[in-house]
C-alpha positions as CSV (number, residue, x, y, z in Angstrom):
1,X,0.0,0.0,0.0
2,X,0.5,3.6,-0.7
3,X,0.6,5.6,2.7
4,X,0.8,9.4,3.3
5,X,0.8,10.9,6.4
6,X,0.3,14.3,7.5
7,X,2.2,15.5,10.3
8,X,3.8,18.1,11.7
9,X,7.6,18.8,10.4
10,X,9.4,15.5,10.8
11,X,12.4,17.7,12.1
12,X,10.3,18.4,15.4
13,X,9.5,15.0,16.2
14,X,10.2,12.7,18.7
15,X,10.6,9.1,17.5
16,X,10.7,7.5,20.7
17,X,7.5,9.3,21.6
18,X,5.4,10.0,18.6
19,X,2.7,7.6,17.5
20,X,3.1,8.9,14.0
21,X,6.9,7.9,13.9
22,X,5.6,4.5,15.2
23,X,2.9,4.0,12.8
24,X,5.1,4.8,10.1
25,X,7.5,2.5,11.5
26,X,4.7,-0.1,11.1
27,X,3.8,0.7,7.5
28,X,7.5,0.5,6.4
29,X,8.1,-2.7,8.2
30,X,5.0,-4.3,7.0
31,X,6.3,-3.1,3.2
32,X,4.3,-0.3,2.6
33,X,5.3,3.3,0.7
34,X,5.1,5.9,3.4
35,X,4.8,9.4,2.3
36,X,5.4,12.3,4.3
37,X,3.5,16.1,4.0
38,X,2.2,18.6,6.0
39,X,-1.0,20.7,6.4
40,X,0.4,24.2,4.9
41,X,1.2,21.6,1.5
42,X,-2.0,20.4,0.6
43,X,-4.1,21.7,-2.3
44,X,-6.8,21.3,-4.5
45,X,-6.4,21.3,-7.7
46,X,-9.0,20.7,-10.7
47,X,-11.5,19.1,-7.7
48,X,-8.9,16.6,-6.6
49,X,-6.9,16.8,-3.8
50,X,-3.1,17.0,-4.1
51,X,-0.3,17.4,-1.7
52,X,3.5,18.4,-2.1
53,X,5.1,15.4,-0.6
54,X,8.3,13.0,-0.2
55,X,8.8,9.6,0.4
56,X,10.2,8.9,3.6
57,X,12.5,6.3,5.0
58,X,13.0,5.4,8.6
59,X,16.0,3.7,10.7
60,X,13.4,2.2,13.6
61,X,14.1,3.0,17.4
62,X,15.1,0.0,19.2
63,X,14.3,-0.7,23.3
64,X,17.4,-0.2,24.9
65,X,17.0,-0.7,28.6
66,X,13.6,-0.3,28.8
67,X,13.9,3.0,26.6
68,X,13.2,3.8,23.0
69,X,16.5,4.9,21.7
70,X,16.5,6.7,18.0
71,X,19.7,6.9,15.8
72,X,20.5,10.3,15.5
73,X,19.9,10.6,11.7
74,X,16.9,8.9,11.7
75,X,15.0,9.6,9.1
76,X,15.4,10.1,5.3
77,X,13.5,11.6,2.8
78,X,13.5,12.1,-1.2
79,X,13.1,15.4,-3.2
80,X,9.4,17.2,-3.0
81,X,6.8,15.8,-5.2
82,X,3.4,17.2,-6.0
83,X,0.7,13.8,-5.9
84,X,-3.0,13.3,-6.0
85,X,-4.0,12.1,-2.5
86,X,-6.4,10.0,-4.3
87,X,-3.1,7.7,-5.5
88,X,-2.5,6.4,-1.9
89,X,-4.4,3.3,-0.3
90,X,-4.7,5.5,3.1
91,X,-3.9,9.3,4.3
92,X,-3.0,9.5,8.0
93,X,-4.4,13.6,9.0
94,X,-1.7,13.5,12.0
95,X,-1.2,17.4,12.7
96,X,-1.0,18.1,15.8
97,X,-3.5,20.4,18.1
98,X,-4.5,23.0,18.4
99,X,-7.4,23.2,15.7
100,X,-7.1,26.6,13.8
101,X,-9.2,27.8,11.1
102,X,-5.4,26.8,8.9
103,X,-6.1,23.4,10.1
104,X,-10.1,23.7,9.4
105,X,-9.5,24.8,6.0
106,X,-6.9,21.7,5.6
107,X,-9.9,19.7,6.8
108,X,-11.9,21.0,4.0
109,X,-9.1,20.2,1.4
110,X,-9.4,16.4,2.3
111,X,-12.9,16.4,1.5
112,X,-11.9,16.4,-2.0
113,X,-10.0,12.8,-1.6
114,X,-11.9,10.2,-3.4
115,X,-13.3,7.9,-0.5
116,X,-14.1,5.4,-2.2
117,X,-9.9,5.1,-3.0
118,X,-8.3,6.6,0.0
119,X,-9.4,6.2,3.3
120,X,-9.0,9.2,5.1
121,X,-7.7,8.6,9.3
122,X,-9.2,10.3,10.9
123,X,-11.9,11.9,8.7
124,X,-12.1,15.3,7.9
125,X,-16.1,15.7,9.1
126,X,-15.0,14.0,12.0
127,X,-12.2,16.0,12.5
128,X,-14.7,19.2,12.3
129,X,-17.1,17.9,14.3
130,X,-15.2,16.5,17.3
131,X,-13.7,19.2,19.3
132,X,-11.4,17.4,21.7
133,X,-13.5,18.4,24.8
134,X,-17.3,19.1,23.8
135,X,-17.5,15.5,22.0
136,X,-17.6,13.7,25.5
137,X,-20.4,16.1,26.8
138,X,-22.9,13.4,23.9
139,X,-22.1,10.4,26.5
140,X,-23.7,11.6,29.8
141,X,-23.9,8.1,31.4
142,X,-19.9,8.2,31.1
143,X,-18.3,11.8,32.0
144,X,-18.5,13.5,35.4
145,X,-20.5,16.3,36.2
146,X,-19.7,19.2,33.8
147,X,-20.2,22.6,32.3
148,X,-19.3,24.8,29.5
149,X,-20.2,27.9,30.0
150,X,-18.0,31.4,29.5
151,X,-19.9,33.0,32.3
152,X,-17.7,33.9,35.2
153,X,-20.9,34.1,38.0
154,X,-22.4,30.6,36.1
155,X,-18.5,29.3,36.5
156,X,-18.0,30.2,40.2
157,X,-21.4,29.1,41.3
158,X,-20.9,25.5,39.9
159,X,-17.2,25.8,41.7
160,X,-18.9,26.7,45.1
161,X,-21.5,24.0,44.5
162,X,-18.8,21.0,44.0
163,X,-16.0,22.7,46.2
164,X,-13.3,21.7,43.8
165,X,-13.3,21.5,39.9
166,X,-10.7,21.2,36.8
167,X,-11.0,24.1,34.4
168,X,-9.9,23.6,30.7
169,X,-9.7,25.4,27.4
170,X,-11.6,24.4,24.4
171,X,-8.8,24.5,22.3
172,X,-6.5,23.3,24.4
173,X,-3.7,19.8,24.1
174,X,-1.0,18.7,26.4
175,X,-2.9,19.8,29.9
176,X,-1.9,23.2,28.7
177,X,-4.1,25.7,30.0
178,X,-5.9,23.5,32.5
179,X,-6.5,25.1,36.1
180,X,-7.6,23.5,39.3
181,X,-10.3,25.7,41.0
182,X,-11.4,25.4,44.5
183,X,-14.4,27.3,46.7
184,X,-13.2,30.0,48.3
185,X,-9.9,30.6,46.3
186,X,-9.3,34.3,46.0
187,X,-8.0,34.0,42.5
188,X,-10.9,32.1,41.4
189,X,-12.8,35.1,39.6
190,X,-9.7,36.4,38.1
191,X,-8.5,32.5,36.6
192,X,-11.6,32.5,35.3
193,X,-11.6,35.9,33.3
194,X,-8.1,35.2,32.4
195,X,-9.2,31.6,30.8
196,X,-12.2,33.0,29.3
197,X,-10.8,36.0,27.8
198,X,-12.6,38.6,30.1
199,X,-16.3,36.1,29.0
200,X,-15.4,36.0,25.5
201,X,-14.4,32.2,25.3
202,X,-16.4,29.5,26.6
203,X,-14.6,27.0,28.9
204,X,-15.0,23.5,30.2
205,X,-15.3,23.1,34.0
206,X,-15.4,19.2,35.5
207,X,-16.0,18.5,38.6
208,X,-12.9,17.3,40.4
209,X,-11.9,13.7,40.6
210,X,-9.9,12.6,43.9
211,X,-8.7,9.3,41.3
212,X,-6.6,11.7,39.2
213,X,-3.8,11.6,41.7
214,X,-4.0,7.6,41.0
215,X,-3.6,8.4,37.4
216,X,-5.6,9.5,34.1
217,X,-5.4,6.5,31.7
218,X,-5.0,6.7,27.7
219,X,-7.0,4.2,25.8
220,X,-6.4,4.1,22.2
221,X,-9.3,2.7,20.2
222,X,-8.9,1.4,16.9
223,X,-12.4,1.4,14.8
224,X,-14.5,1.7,18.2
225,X,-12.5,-1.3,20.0
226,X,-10.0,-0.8,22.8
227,X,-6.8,-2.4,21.7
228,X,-4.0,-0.9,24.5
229,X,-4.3,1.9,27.6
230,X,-1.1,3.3,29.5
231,X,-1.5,5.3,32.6
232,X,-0.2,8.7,33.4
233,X,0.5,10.0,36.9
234,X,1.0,13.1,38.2
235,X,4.5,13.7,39.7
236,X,6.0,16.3,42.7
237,X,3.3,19.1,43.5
238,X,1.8,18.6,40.0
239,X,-1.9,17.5,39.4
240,X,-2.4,16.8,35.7
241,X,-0.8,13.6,34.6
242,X,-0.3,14.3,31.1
243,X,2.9,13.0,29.6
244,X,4.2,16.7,27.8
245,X,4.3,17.8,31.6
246,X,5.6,15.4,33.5
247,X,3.6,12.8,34.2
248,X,4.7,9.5,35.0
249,X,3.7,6.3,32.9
250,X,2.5,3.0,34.0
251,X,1.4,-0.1,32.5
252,X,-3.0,-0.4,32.4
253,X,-5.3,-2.9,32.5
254,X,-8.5,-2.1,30.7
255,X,-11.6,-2.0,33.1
256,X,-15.0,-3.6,32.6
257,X,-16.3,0.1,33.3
258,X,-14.0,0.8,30.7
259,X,-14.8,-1.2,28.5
260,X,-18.5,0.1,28.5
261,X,-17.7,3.3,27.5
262,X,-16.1,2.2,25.1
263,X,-18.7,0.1,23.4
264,X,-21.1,3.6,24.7
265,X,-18.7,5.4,22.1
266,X,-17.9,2.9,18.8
267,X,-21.2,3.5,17.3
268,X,-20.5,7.2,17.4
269,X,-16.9,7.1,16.0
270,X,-17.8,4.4,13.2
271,X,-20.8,7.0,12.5
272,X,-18.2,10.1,12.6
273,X,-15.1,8.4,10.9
274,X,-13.2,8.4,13.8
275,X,-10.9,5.0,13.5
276,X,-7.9,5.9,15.8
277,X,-9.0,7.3,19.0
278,X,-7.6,7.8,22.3
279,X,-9.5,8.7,24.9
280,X,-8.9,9.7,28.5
281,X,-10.6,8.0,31.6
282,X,-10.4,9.3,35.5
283,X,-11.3,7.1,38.2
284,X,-13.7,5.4,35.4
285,X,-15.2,8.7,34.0
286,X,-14.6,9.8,30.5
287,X,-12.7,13.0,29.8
288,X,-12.1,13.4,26.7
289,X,-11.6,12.2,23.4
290,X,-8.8,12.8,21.3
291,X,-8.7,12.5,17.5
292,X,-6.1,14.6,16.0
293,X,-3.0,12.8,16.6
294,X,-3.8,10.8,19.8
295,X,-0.5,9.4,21.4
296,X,0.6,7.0,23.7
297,X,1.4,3.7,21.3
298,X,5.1,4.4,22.3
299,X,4.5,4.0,25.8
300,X,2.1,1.3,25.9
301,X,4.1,-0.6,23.5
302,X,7.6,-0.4,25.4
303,X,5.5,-1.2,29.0
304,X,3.3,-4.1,27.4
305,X,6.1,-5.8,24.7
306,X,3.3,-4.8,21.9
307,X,3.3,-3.1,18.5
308,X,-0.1,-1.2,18.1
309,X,0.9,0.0,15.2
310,X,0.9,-3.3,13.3
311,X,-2.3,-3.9,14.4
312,X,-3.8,-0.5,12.6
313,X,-1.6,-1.7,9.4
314,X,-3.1,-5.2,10.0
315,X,-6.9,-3.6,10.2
316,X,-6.0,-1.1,7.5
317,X,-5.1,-3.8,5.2
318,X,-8.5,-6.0,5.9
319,X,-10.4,-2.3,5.2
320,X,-8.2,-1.6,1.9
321,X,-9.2,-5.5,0.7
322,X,-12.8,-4.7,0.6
323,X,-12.9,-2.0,-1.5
C-alpha cells in the first residue's frame, strides 16, 4: 500500500515518543510506501486533492533498557513531489493540536479525496465535528459532572457548588491551560476571566476527581475497539498527569467500566469516521476524546512488549481489501 501521512515537520519530532513515527515504522516494516507532508502543502487542484510530498525512509528506534532509543539521523526523505492524494491506499491527517481555522481549512481540502480510493484517518467531518473536549459532553452516562459555560458568575457558582473542579480550554492539548479551581480561592474570579478572555471564550469546567492523583489512563481505540491503555501519573506538587508535563507512565489494564464506555462510544466514531481514537478515563469517567493525533502507542508498547501500530496496518489492510 500507498501511505501518506500528514504530520507536523518530521524535524520536530520525537521518535521515541510519537505515535506517528511508530505508525510509520509499522507501515514501512509491513512493506508499505510511506509518504510524508504537511497541512500548509495540501491543495486542490482541478477538484482533486493533491499534496507536495516526499517519500520517507526510517531507521526504527530500538528498546534499549527499557527505553526507545532513536539513531540520530533517523529519518530520510526524497526530493518534494506534488501527488494526487487519491493515489494512496490511506492518508493519516496527524497534525498536531491545536485546531485553527489553517487546520479547518486543511480539513476542507481532504474532503476532495476520493473515498471510495483513499481512506481518510481520521476523517475530515469528523475531525470538524469532534472538538477534543465538547464530543464527550454526547455520553452523559460516562463523563463526570460538567459545564461549559463562558460566564464567570455561572463558573463560580458551579465551583462553590462541588468545592473543587478542573477548568480547561476548548482549544487546548498537552494539559496546557488547564487550572484547578477550588471554593473560596481568591483568585478564582480572576482565573476565570483570564481563561475565558474577560467572557469572551467558553470553557469546560469538571467536577474534580480525587482518582486523578491515582492516574488519568489513555486508551487508544482502533475502529471503536480498545486495543491498548497506559496510565499517566501526576509527579512532585503537580496535578495533571499528562505526559508533555511530567507525568509519569504506567502499565494499564482495561476496566469492565472501561470497556462500557467504550462500546457507549464505537457506534458514534464508526458513525463520525473516527478510527484511531484515544480517549482519556479518571477514576472510570470519561474525559475526553482525542482525534487529531492521539498518542501514547510508544509508551504502551515499550511497557506491554506490543506493536499497536501493526495492528492498525493489519486492520488497515483487511479495510483496503474490501474496496
Amino acid at each position: 500500500m500507498k501511505l501518506a501521512f500528514i504530520i507536523d515537520p518530521i524535524e520536530r519530532l520525537d521518535p521515541g515518543h510519537d505515535t506517528s513515527v511508530a505508525l510509520m515504522e509499522a507501515a514501512q516494516a509491513q512493506g508499505h510506501e510511506v509518504w510524508i507532508t504537511e497541512a500548509p502543502l495540501l491543495s486542490v487542484v482541478g477538484g482533486k486533492a493533491l499534496a507536495l510530498m516526499r517519500r520517507v525512509d526510517l531507521i526504527p528506534v530500538q528498546l534499549v533498557d527499557n527505553h526507545w532509543v532513536a539513531e540520530p539521523l533517523w529519518y530520510n526523505v526524497d526530493n518534494v513531489v506534488q501527488r494526487s492524494l487519491d493515489e494512496m491506499d490511506a492518508v493519516f491527517m496527524r497534525t498536531d493540536p491545536p485546531v485553527t481555522v489553517p487546520y479547518l481549512y486543511a480539513t476542507y481540502i481532504l474532503d476532495y479525496i476520493d473515498s471510495a480510493k483513499t481512506k481518510v484517518i481520521n476523517a475530515p467531518k469528523g475531525l470538524r465535528a469532534a472538538n477534543e473536549k465538547m464530543y464527550a459532553l454526547q455520553f452523559t452516562e460516562a463523563i463526570p459532572e460538567t459545564i461549559v459555560s463562558q460566564s464567570k458568575a455561572v463558573i463560580r457558582d458551579t465551583v462553590e457548588q462541588w468545592g473543587a473542579a478542573v477548568l480547561k480550554p476548548l482549544g487546548g492539548k498537552a494539559g496546557e491551560g488547564i487550572l484547578f479551581l477550588q471554593a473560596g480561592d481568591r483568585n478564582l474570579n480572576s482565573m476565570v476571566e483570564i481563561s475565558t478572555r474577560q467572557g469572551q471564550e467558553p470553557v469546560m469546567v469538571q467536577t474534580f476527581l480525587p482518582a486523578a492523583k491515582e492516574g488519568d489512563k489513555r486508551i487508544i481505540l482502533l475502529d471503536g475497539d480498545p486495543i491498548g491503555a497506559v496510565n499517566r501519573i501526576p509527579t512532585g506538587s503537580e496535578f495533571r498527569g499528562n505526559m508533555a508535563v511530567g507525568g509519569r507512565v504506567a502499565p494499564a489494564e482495561i476496566t469492565e467500566r472501561e470497556r462500557q464506555i467504550c462500546q457507549q462510544l464505537a457506534p458514534t466514531l464508526k458513525r463520525d469516521g473516527l478510527y484511531f481514537v484515544g480517549i482519556d478515563v479518571i477514576g472510570g469517567y470519561l474525559t475526553e476524546v482525542n482525534v487529531t493525533s492521539p498518542t501514547g502507542i510508544r509508551e504502551i508498547d515499550r511497557l506491554n512488549d506490543v506493536r499497536l501500530g501493526h495492528q492498525v496496518m493489519d486492520w488497515l489492510k483487511k479495510v483496503d481489501s474490501r474496496k
